[in-house]
SELUM-829272 format. One record per residue (C-alpha): residue number from 1; x negated, z negated, y. Coordinates in steps of 0.05 Angstrom, whole numbers, plus 5000, padded with zeros to 4 digits. Each point is the difference from the previous one (the first is absolute). Layout:
<pt seq="NUM" xx="X" zz="Z" yy="Y"/>
...
This chain:
<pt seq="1" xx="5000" zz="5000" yy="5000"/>
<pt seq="2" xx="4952" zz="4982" yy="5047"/>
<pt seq="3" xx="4961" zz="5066" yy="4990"/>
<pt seq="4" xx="5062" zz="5035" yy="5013"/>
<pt seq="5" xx="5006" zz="4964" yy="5060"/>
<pt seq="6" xx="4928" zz="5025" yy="5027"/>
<pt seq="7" xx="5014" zz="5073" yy="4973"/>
<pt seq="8" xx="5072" zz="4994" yy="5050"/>
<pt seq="9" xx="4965" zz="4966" yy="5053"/>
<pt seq="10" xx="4946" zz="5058" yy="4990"/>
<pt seq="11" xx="5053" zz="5058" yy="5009"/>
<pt seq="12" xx="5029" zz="4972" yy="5045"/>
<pt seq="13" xx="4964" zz="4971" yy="5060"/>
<pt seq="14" xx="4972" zz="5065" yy="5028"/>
<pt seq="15" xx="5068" zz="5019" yy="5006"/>
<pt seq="16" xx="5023" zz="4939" yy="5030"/>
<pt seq="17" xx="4939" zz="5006" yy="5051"/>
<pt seq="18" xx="5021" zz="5071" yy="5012"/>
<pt seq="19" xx="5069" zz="4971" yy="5019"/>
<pt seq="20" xx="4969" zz="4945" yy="5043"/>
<pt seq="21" xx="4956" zz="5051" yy="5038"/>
<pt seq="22" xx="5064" zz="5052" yy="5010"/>
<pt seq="23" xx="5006" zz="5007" yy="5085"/>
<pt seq="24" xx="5052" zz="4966" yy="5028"/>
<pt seq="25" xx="5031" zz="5074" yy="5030"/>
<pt seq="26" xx="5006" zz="5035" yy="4930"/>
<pt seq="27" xx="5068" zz="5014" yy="4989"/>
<pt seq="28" xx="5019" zz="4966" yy="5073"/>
<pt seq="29" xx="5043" zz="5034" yy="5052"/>
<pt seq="30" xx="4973" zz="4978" yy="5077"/>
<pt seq="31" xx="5058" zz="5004" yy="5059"/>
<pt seq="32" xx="4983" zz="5034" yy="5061"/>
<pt seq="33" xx="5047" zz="4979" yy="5041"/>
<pt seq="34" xx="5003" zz="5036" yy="5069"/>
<pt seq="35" xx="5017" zz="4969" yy="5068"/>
<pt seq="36" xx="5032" zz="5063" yy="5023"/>
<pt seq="37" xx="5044" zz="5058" yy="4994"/>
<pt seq="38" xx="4990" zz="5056" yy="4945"/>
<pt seq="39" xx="4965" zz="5057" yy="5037"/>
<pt seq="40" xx="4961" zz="4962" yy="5057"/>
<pt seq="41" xx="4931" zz="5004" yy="5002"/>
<pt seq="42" xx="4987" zz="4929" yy="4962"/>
<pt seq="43" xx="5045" zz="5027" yy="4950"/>
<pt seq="44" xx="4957" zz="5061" yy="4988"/>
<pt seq="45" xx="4939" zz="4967" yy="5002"/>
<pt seq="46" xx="5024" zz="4932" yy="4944"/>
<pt seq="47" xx="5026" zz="5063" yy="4956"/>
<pt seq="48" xx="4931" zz="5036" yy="5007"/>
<pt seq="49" xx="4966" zz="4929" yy="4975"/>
<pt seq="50" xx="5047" zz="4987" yy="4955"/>
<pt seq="51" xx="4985" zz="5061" yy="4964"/>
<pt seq="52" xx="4932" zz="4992" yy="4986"/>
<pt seq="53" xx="4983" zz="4918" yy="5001"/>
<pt seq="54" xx="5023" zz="4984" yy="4936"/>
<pt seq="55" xx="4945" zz="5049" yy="4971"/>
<pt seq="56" xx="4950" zz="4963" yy="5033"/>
<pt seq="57" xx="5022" zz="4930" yy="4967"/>
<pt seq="58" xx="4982" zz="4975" yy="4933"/>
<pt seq="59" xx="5058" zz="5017" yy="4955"/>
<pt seq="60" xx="5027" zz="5050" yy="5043"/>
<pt seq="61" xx="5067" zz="4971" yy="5024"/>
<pt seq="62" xx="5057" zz="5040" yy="5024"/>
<pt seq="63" xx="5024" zz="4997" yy="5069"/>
<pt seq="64" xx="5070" zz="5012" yy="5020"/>
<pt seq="65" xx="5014" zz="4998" yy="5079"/>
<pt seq="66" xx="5066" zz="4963" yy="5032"/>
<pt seq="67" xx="5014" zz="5001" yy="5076"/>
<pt seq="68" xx="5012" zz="4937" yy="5037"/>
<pt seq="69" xx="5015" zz="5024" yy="5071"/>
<pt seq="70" xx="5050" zz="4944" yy="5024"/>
<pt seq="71" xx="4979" zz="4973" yy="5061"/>
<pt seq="72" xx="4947" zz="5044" yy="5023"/>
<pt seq="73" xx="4959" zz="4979" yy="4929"/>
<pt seq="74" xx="5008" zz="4927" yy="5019"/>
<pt seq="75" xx="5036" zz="4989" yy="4937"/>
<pt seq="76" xx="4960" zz="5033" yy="4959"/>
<pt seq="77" xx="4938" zz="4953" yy="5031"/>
<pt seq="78" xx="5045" zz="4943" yy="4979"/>
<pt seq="79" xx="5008" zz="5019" yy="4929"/>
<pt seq="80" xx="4922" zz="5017" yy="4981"/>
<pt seq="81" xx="4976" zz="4935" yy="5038"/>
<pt seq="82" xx="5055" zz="4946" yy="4961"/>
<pt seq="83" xx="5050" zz="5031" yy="4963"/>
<pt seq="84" xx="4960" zz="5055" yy="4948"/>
<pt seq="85" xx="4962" zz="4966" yy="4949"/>
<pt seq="86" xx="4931" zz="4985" yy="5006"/>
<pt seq="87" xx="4982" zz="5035" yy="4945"/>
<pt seq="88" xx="4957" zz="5064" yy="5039"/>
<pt seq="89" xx="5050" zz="5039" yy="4971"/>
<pt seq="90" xx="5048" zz="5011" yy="5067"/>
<pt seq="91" xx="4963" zz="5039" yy="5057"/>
<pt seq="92" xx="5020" zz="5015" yy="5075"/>
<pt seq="93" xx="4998" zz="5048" yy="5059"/>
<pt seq="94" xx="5016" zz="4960" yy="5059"/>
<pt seq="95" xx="5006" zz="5008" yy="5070"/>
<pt seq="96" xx="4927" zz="4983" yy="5026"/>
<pt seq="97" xx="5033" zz="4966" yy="5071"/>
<pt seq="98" xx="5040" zz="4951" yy="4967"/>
<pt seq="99" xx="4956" zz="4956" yy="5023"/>
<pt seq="100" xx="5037" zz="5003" yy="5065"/>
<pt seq="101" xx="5059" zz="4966" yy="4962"/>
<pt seq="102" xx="4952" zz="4942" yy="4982"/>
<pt seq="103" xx="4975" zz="4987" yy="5067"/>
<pt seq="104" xx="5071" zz="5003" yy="5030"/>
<pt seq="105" xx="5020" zz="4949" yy="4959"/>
<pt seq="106" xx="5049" zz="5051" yy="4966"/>
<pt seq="107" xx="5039" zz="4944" yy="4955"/>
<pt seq="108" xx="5012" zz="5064" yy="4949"/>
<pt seq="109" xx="4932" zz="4992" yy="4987"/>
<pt seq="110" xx="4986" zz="4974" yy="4928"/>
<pt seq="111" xx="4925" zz="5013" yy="4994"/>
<pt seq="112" xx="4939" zz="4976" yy="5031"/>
<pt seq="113" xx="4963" zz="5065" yy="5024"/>
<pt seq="114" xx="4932" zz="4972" yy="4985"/>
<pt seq="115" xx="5014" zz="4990" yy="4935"/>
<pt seq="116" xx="5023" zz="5066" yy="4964"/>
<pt seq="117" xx="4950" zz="5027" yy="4951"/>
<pt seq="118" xx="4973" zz="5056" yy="5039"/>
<pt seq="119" xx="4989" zz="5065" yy="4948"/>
<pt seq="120" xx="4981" zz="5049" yy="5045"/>
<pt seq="121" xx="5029" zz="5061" yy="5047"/>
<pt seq="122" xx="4994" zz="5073" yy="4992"/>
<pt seq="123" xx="4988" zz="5013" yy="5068"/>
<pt seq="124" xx="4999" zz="4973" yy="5078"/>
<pt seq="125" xx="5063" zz="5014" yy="5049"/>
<pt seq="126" xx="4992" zz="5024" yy="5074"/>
<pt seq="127" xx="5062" zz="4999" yy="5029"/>
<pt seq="128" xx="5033" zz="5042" yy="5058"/>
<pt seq="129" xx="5058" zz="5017" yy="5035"/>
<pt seq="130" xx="5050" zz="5049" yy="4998"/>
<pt seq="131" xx="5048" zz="5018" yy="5055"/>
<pt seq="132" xx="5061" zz="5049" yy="4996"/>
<pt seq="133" xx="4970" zz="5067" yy="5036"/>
<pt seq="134" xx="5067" zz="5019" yy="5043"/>
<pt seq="135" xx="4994" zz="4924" yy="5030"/>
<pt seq="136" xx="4975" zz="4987" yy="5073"/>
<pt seq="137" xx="4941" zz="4957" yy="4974"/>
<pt seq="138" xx="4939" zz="5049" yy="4992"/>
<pt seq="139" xx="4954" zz="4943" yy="5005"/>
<pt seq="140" xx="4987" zz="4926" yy="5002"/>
<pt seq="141" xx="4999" zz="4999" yy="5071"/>
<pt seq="142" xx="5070" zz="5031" yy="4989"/>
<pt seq="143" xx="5018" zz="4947" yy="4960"/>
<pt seq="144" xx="4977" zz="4939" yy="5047"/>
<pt seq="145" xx="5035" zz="5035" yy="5055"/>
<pt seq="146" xx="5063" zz="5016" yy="4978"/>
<pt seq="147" xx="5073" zz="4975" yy="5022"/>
<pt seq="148" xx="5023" zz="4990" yy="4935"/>
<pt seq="149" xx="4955" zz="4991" yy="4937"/>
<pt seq="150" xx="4999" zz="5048" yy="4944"/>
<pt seq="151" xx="5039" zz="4977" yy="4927"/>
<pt seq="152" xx="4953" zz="4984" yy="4942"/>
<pt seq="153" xx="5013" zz="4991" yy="4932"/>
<pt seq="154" xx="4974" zz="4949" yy="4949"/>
<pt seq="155" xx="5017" zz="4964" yy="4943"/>
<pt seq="156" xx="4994" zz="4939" yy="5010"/>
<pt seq="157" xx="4949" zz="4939" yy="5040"/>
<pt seq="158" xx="4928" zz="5011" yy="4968"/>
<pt seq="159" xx="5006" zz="5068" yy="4990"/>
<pt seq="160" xx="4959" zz="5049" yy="5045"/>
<pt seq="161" xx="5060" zz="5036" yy="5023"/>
<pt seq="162" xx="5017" zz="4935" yy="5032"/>
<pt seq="163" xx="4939" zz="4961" yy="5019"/>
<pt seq="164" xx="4956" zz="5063" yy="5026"/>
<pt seq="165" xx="5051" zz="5013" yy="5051"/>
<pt seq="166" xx="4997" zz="4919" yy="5029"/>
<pt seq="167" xx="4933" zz="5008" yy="4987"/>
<pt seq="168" xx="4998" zz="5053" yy="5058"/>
<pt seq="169" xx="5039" zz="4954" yy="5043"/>
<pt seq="170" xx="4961" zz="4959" yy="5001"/>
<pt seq="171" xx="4925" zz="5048" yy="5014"/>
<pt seq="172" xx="5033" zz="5053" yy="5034"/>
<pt seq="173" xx="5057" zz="4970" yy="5045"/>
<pt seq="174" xx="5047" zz="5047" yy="4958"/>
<pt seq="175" xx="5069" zz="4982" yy="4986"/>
<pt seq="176" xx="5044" zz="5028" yy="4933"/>
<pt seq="177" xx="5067" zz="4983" yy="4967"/>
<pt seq="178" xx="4990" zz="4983" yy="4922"/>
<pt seq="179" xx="5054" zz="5010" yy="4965"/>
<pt seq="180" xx="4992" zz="4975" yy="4927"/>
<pt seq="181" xx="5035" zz="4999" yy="4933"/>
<pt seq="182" xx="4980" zz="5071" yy="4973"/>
<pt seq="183" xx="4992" zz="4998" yy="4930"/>
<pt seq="184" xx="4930" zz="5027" yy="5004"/>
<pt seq="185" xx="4958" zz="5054" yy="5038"/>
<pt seq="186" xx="5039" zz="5068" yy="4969"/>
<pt seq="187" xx="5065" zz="4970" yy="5038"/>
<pt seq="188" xx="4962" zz="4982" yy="5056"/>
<pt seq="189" xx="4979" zz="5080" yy="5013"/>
<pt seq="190" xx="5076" zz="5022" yy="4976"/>
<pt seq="191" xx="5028" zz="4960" yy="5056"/>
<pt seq="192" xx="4943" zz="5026" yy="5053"/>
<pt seq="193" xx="5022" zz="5071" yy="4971"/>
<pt seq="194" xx="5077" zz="4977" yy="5017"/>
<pt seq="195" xx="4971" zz="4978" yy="5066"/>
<pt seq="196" xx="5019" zz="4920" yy="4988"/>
<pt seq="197" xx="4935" zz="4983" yy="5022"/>
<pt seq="198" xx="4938" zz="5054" yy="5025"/>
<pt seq="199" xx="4935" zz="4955" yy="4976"/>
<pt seq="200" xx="4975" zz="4967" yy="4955"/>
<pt seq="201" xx="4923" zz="4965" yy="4977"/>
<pt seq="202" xx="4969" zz="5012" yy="4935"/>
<pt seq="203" xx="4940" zz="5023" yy="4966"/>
<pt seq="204" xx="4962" zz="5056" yy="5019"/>
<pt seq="205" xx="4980" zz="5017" yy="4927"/>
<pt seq="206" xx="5089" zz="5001" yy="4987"/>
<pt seq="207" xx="5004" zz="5049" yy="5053"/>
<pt seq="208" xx="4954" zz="5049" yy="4967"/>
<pt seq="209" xx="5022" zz="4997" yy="4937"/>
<pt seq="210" xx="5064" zz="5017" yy="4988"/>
<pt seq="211" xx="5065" zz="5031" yy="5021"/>
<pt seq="212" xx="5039" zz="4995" yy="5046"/>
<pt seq="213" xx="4936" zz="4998" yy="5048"/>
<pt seq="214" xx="4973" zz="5063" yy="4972"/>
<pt seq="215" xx="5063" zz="5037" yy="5028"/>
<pt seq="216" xx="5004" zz="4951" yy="5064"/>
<pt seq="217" xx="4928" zz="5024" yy="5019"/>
<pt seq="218" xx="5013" zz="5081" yy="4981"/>
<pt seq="219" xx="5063" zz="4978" yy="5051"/>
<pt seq="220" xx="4968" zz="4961" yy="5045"/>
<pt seq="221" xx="5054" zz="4960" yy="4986"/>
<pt seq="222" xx="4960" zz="4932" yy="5027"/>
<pt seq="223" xx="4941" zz="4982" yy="5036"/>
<pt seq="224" xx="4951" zz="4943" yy="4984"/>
<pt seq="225" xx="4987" zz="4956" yy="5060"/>
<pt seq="226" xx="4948" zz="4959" yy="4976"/>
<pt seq="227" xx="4952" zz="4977" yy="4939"/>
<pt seq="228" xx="4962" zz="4941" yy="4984"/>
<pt seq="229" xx="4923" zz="5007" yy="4971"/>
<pt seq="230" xx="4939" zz="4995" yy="5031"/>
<pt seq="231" xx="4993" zz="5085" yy="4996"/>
<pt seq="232" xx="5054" zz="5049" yy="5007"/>
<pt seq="233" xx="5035" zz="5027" yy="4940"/>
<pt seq="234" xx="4966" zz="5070" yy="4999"/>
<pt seq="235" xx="5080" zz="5023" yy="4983"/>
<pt seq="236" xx="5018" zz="4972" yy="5067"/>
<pt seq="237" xx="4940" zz="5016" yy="5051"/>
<pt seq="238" xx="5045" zz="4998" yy="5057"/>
<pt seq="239" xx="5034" zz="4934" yy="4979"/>
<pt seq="240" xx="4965" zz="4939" yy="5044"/>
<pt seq="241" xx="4977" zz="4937" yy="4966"/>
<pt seq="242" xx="5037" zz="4936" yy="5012"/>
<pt seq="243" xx="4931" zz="4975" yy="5025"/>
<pt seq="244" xx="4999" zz="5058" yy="5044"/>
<pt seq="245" xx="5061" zz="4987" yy="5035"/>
<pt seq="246" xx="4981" zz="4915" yy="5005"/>
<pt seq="247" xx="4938" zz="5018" yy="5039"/>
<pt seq="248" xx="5052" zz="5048" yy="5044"/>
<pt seq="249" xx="5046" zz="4941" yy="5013"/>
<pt seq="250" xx="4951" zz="4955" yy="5004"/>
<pt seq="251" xx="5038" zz="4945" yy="4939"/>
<pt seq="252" xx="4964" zz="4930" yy="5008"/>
<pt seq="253" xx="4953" zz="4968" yy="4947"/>
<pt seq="254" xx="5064" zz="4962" yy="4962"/>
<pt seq="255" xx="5042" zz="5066" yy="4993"/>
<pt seq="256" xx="4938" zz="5038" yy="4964"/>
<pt seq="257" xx="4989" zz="4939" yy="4950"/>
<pt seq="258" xx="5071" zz="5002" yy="4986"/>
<pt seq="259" xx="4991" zz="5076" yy="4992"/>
<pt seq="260" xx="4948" zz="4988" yy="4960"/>
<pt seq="261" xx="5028" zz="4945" yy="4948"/>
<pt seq="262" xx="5072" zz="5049" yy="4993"/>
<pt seq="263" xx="4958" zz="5062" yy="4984"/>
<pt seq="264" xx="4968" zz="4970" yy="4939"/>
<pt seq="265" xx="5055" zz="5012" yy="4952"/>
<pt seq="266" xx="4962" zz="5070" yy="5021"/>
<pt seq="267" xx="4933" zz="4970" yy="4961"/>
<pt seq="268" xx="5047" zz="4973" yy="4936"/>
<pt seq="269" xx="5026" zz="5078" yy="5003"/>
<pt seq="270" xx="5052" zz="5003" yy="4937"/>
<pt seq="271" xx="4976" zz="4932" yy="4964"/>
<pt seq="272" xx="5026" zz="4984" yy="4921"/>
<pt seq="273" xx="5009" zz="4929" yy="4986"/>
<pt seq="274" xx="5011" zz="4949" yy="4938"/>
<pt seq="275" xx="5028" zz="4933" yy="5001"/>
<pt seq="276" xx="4943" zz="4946" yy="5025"/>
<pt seq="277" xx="5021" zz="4968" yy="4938"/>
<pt seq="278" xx="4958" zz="5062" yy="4955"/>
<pt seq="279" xx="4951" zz="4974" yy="4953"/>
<pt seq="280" xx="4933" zz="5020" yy="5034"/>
<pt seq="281" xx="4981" zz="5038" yy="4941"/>
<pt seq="282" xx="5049" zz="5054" yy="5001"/>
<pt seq="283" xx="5002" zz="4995" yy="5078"/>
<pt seq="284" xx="4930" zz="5032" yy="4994"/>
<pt seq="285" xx="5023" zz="5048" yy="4949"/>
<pt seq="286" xx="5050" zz="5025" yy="5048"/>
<pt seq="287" xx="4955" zz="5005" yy="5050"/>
<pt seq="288" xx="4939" zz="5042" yy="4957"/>
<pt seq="289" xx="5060" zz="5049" yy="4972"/>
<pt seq="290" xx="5020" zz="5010" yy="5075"/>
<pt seq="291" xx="4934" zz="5017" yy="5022"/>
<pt seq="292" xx="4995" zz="5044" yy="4930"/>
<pt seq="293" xx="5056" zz="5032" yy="5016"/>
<pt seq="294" xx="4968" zz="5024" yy="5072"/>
<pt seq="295" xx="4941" zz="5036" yy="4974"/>
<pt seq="296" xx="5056" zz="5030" yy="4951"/>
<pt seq="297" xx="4983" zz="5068" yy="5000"/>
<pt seq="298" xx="5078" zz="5019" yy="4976"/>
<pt seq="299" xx="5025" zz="4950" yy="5051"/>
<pt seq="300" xx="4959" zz="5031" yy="5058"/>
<pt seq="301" xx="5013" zz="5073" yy="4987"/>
<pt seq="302" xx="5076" zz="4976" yy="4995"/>
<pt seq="303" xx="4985" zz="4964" yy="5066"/>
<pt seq="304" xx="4977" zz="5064" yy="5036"/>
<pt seq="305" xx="5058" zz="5043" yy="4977"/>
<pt seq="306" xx="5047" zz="4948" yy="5034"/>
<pt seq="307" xx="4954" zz="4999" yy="5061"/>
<pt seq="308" xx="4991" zz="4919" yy="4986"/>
<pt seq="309" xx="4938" zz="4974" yy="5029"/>
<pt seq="310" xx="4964" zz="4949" yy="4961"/>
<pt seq="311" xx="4954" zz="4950" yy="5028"/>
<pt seq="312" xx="5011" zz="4939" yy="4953"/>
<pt seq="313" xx="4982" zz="4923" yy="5035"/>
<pt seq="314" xx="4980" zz="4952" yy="4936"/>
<pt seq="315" xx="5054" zz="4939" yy="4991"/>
<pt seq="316" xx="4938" zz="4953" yy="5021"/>
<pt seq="317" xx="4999" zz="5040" yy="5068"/>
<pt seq="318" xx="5073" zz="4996" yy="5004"/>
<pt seq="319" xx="4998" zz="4929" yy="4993"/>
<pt seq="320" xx="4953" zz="4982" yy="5055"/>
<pt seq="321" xx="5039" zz="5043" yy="5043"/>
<pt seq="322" xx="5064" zz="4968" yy="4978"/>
<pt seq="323" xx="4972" zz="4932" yy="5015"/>
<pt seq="324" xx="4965" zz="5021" yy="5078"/>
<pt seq="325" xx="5074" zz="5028" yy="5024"/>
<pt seq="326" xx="5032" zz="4934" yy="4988"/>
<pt seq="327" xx="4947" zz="4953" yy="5019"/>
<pt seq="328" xx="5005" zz="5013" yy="5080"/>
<pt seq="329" xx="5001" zz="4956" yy="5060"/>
<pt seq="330" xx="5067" zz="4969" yy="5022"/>
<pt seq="331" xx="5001" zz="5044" yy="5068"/>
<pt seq="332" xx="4998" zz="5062" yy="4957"/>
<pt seq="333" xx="5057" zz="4973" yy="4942"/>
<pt seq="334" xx="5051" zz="4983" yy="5058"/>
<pt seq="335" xx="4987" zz="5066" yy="5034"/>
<pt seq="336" xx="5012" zz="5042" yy="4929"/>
<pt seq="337" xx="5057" zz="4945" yy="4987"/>
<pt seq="338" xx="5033" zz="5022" yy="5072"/>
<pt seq="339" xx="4985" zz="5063" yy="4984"/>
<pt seq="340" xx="5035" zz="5013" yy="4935"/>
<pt seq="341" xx="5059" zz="4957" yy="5022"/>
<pt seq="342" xx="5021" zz="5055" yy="5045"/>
């Protein structure tokens, strides 16, 4: 008996240490769940990753894709910070300016922005604005002067379609009416095509990349009044720089630091997310198949096709980032907090 114990125990082990060694992804399905509408340009760009990151992790999950748009994406923030399981098996586009939410004391707000388990982001987001072409307001200076200040859509609070227009307040002296509660970006640009509102703030890369803009620009449908950067889009040579038109109305010291602290959801560009909660194991799996997946040679050629520009910021980058736009002096928190509340 005891021989045909150690004969058993013989057989058997390697088999039981090939079980033991299986990765934790084989035969797992991953959630990417997406903070916006299908069709936007964080859509595209989740479904483009989605595609190929599961090759690039042991085991070779699958990766199905669900859209979470409620609430400009704040819900979706919400669910992959404390609802999902912590399990690195639930992933997450999200709005990079939700931040904005935190800081305003947004009592929505279920997660700690600090805290996320940064993955990584495909690419960096300029933004810029767009302005209806058969409106009076040709320029900035249009803008600050006018009687009666143009309509622009949003979303929602922490979105850029809302907080890029206060932001400009605030720099330029401009004034705009926000109206909010569009489901997402592609109802924003129907209701500027039914002339409900004529401008709206969002990223540059967006406007380049898809319809309708590449029939609005063959129609000069809409002209683009300003982008932020530190160099001029070479797609938009003529467009100023929102640094530019500071040092032509001369905005004080507090209004570029508050410029400066609401453009860097432009540095966390399109960011993917875990709970904090992730063992940090497969938190840095996540994070090496991401990075995989950007020197992807499929992914990249893919990439060009949809003109998608990738410049990918590692999840340790992202969190440093994450942590310098919420640690800010008091003077520049109540400004952004006044701000926003507008």
């Amino acid at each position: 008996m005891k021989k045909l114990f150690l004969s058993l125990l013989i057989v058997f082990a390697p088999l039981t240490e090939l079980h033991a060694q299986a990765p934790f992804y084989q035969g797992k399905t991953i959630t990417f769940i997406v903070g916006s509408g299908s069709g936007t340009a964080y859509d595209i760009y989740s479904r483009l990753l989605a595609a190929h990151i599961g090759k690039h992790l042991p085991g070779n999950p699958t990766v199905v894709v669900q859209n979470m748009p409620a609430a400009g994406g704040l819900v979706a923030a919400n669910y992959v910070y404390g609802v999902a399981k912590p399990d690195g098996l639930t992933l997450a586009s999200i709005n990079p300016a939700h931040y904005f939410n935190q800081l305003q004391g947004n009592k929505e707000v279920k997660f700690d922005w600090t805290k996320f388990a940064w993955i990584a982001s495909m690419d960096k987001s300029e933004h810029m604005l767009y302005m209806r072409s058969d409106t009076p307001y040709k320029t900035m200076q249009d803008v600050r002067k006018a009687a009666e200040p143009p309509k622009c859509g949003a979303t929602g609070t922490g979105t850029s379609g809302h907080y890029i227009p206060r932001m400009l307040e605030e720099t330029l002296g401009t004034k705009f009416t926000i109206v909010t509660g569009y489901a997402g970006g592609n109802e924003i640009d129907l209701a500027t095509e039914r002339n409900e509102v004529v401008c709206r703030s969002f990223t540059t890369q967006a406007y380049f990349q898809r319809e309708p803009y590449h029939t609005w620009r063959k129609k000069n449908f809409v002209r683009i009044l300003m982008q932020t950067g530190r160099t001029r889009d070479p797609r938009l040579p003529d467009t100023p720089l929102l640094s530019e038109l500071m040092d032509e109305v001369k905005t004080p010291d507090l209004g570029r630091r508050v410029a400066t602290v609401m453009l860097g959801s432009g540095e966390l560009g399109r960011p993917v997310v875990t709970s904090p909660a992730t063992p940090p194991d497969r938190t840095q799996l996540l994070r090496d198949a991401f990075m995989k997946s950007m020197s992807d040679s499929v992914l990249l050629e893919e990439a060009k096709q949809k003109k998608l520009d990738i410049t990918p910021v590692s999840g340790e980058e992202l969190a440093k980032i994450a942590r310098e736009v919420i640690d800010q002096p008091q003077d520049v928190v109540d400004r952004i907090r006044k701000i926003l509340a507008q």
